[in-house]
Phi, psi and omega in degrees: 000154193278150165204121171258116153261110167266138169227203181095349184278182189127172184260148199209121169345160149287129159114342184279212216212141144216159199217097158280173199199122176274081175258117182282176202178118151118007188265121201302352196195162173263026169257102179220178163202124171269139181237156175244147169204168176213160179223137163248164180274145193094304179289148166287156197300154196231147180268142135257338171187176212191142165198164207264198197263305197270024113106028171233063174205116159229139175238159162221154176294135187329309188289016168200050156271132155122339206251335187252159197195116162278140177211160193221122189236063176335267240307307166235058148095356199260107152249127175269174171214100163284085093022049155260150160081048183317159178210140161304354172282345165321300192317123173186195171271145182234159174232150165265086172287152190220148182210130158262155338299003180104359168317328213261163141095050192228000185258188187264349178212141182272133196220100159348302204275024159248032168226135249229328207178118186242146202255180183256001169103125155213156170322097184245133172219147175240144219190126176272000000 
């Protein structure tokens, strides 16, 4: 069975940095695509960035291009999401998603219901 564990969350200043990690388990192949998505309360779940099985698709949501960074580490199984220059606004659950064969995260918006198999989530809040 497919499993996304996230980790990497926690609290942290405004202006700091944290690099959660997604490690998938169970995908019968290395054609997956991981999308990062995050939620706060009162709000709906937000794409923050998305990247494809063969890494030559990367996307991110308008509210963290410049500032967040995907990375894909195949030999194991590792997707990151690098996490500078936090604004309390940042705050939320953030989750890891995984959809096979990797189709998905080739558009213009990272959209939940295009994804297969989701992780629980970890805390990140940023805060003085």
């Amino acid at each position: 069975q497919v499993q996304l564990v996230e980790s990497g969350g926690g609290l942290v200043q405004p202006g700091g940095s944290l690099r959660l990690s997604c490690a998938a388990s169970g995908f019968t192949s290395d054609a997956y695509a991981i999308g990062w998505f995050r939620q706060a309360p009162g709000k709906e779940r937000e794409g923050v960035s998305c990247i494809t099985s063969s890494d030559v698709r990367i996307s991110y949501g308008n509210s963290v291009k410049g500032r967040f960074t995907i990375s894909r580490d195949a030999a194991k199984n590792i997707v990151y999401l690098q996490m500078n220059s936090l604004k309390p606004e940042d705050t939320a659950v953030y989750y890891c998603a995984g959809e096979a064969p990797g189709y998905v995260c080739y558009g213009q918006e990272i959209l939940d219901f295009e994804y297969d198999y989701w992780g629980q989530g970890t805390q990140v809040t940023v805060s003085s």
